[in-house]
C-alpha positions as CSV (number, residue, x, y, z in Angstrom):
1,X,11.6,24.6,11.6
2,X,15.2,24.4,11.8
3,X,17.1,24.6,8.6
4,X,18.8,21.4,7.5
5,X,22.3,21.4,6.0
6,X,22.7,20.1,2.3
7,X,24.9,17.6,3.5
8,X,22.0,15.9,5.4
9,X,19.3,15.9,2.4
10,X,17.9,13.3,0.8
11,X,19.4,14.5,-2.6
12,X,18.2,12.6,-6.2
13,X,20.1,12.8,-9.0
14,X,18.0,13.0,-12.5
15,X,17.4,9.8,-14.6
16,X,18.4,11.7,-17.4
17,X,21.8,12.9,-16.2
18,X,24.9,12.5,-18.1
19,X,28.4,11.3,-16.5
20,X,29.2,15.3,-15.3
21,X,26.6,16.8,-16.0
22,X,24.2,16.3,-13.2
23,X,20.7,17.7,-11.9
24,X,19.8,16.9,-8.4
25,X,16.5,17.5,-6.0
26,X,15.8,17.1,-2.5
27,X,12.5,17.8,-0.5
28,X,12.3,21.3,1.6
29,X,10.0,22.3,3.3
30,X,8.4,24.9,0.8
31,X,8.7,22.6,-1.8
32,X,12.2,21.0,-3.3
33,X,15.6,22.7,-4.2
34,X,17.6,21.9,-6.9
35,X,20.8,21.6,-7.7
36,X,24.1,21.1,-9.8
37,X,26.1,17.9,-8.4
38,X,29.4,19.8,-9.1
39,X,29.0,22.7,-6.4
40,X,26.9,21.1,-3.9
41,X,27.1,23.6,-1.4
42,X,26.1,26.6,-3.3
43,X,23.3,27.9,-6.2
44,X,20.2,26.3,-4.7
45,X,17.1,26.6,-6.9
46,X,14.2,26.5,-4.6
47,X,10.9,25.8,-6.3
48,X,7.6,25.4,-4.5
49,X,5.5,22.4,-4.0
50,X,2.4,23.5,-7.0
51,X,5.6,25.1,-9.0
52,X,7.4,21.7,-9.0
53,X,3.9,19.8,-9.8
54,X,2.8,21.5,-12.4
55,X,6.4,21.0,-14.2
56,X,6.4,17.4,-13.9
57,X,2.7,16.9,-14.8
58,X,4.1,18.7,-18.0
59,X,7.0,16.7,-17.9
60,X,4.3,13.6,-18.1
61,X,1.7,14.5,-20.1
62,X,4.2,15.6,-23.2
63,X,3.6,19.1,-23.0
64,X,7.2,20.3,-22.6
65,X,10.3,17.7,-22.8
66,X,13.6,17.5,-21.2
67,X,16.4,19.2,-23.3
C-alpha cells in the first residue's frame, strides 16, 4: 500500500481542543496517527487500531479522563 502524504489525510481535530492548542487524528492503515496542528508535517504518533480502542473505550466508560 502506498504511503499517503499528511496533506491528503482526513485529519480530525479534538472536541476538546483549545484555540492553539490542538490534537489531531487521521486513519492509517495500522491504525491512526496523531498529531499536533502546529507542525503538521512532522512528530506523527502512530497508535494501532486495539491500542487506539482500548483508550477511547476508557475514554467512555470513565476510567481515565482527558487532562
Amino acid at each position: 500500500m502506498a504511503e499517503v502524504p499528511n496533506a491528503q489525510r482526513m485529519w480530525r481535530k479534538s472536541s476538546v481542543s483549545g484555540a492553539t492548542e490542538c490534537v489531531e487524528i487521521a486513519p492509517d492503515a495500522a491504525g491512526v496517527l496523531i498529531r499536533d496542528s502546529k507542525r503538521p508535517e512532522g512528530g506523527l504518533i502512530p497508535v494501532a487500531t486495539g491500542a487506539w480502542t482500548a483508550l477511547i473505550g476508557d475514554i467512555k466508560t470513565g476510567r481515565i479522563t482527558p487532562a
